[in-house]
N, C-alpha and C positions, 0 to 999 in steps of 0.2 A: 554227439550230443552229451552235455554232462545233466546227471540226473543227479541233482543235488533235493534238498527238502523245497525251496519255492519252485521248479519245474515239475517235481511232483503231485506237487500241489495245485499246479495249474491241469494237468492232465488228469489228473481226477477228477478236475470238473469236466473236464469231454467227456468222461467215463460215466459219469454219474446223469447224462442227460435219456439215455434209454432207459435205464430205471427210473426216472424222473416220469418221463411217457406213461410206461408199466404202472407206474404204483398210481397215476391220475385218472387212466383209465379201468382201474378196479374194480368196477362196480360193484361186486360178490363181498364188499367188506366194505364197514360204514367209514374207516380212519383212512380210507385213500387219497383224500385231500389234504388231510393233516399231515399225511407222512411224504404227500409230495410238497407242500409247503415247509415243511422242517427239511428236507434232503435240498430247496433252493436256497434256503437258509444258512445251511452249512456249507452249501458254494458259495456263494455272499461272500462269509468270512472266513474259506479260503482264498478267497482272490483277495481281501485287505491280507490276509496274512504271511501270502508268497509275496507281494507288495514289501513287506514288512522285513520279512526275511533279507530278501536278498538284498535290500538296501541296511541294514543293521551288519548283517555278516557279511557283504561284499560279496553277494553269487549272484551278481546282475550277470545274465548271461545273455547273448542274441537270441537263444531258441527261447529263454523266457521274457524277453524284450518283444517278439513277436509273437510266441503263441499265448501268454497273456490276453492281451484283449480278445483274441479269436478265440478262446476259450472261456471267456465272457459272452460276447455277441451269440457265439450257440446256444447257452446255456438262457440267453433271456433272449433269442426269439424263438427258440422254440416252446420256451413258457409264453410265449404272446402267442404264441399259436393255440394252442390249447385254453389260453382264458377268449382269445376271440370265439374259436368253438364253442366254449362250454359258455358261454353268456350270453353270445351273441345279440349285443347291442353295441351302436350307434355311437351311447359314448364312451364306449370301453375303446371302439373298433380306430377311430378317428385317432384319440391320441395315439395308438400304438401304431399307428402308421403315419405319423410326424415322427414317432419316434425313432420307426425304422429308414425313412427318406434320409434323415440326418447320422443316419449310422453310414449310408450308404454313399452320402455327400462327403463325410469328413472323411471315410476309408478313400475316396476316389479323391480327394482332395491330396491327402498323404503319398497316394502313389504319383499322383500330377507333382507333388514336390522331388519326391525321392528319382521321378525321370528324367527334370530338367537341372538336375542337380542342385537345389534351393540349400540355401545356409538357413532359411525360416525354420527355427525351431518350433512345429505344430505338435510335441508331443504333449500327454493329458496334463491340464493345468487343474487350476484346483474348484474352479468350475465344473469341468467333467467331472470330478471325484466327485463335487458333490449331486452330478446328474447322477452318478452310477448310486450312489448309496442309496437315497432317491427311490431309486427306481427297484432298486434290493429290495427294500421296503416293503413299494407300496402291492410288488408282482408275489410278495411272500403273504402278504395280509390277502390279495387278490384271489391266489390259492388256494388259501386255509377257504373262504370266505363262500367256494361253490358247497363247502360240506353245507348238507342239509340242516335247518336248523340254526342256524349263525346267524344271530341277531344285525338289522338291518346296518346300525351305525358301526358295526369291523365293515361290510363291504362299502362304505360311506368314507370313513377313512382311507380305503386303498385305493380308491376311487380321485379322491383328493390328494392324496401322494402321488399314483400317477399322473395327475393332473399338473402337482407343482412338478414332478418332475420332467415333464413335456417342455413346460417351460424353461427348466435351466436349460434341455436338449436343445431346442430353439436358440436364447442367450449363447449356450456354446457355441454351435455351428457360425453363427453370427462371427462370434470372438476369432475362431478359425481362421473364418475366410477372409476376415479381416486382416490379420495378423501374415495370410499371403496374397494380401489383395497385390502388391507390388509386383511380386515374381507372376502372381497370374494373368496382371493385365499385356506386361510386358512380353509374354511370350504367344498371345493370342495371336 
């Protein structure tokens, strides 16, 4: 494995998802929202920034071709985990479990390609970027937004980001399975 600056970078968001837990379940200190909403934040834009990296400087690697997004998906389902906990409503509950079916569809979809040996190019187009920003967003305002005291319309807003972003989630998977509806009917 080479460890360049964008693998780095990707692995620090693995790294930073226990302290992420830790600092949410704080209770003994009133900024443990804050500080776990600023540490999901700073994963945000380290994963635009290994992105960045390695495509600027040419250190596209396979171990950051693949632990990329899985170093994403841990980092925001285990913050869905913790905002379904801690709010525990209906309409928080519902989008992030469209969100996570379509995580689970397009990951099983990738590997149904990568089995039958598919030339369908289903890597993130610019839809998904703009589901994951999206979603950066509305899971960092979602955060901040358990501290006590945070005015109704911040959890209104992250509410409505993850709302639109359910919908690009939706839009993509769509786009996907479209994009191998070919190779997948054929091989049924």
């Amino acid at each position: 494995m080479c460890i360049n600056l964008p693998n780095f970078l990707t692995l620090l968001r693995i790294l930073f998802v226990p302290f992420l837990v830790i600092l949410f379940y704080m209770d003994s200190v009133t900024w443990n929202y804050t500080a776990s909403a600023c540490l999901f934040a700073i994963a945000g834009i380290t994963d635009w920034f290994d992105g960045f990296i390695a495509r600027k400087w040419n250190q596209i690697t396979r171990f950051g071709a693949f632990f990329d997004p899985v170093a994403d998906k841990i980092i925001v389902i285990t913050s869905f985990c913790l905002l379904i906990e801690s709010m525990k409503s209906w309409y928080i509950t519902i989008p992030i479990l469209i969100i996570l079916i379509r995580e689970l569809t397009v990951s099983a979809l990738r590997e149904w390609n990568a089995k039958i040996g598919s030339k369908t190019d289903i890597s993130v187009k610019m839809v998904g970027k703009i589901k994951t920003v999206m979603q950066m967003i509305s899971i960092t305002i979602l955060l901040y937004s358990c501290s006590f005291g945070v005015a109704s319309f911040i959890r209104d807003t992250g509410i409505c980001l993850l709302y639109i972003s359910t919908f690009f989630t939706i839009y993509s998977m769509f786009y996907y399975v479209k994009l191998s509806w070919s190779d997948f009917s054929l091989r049924i």
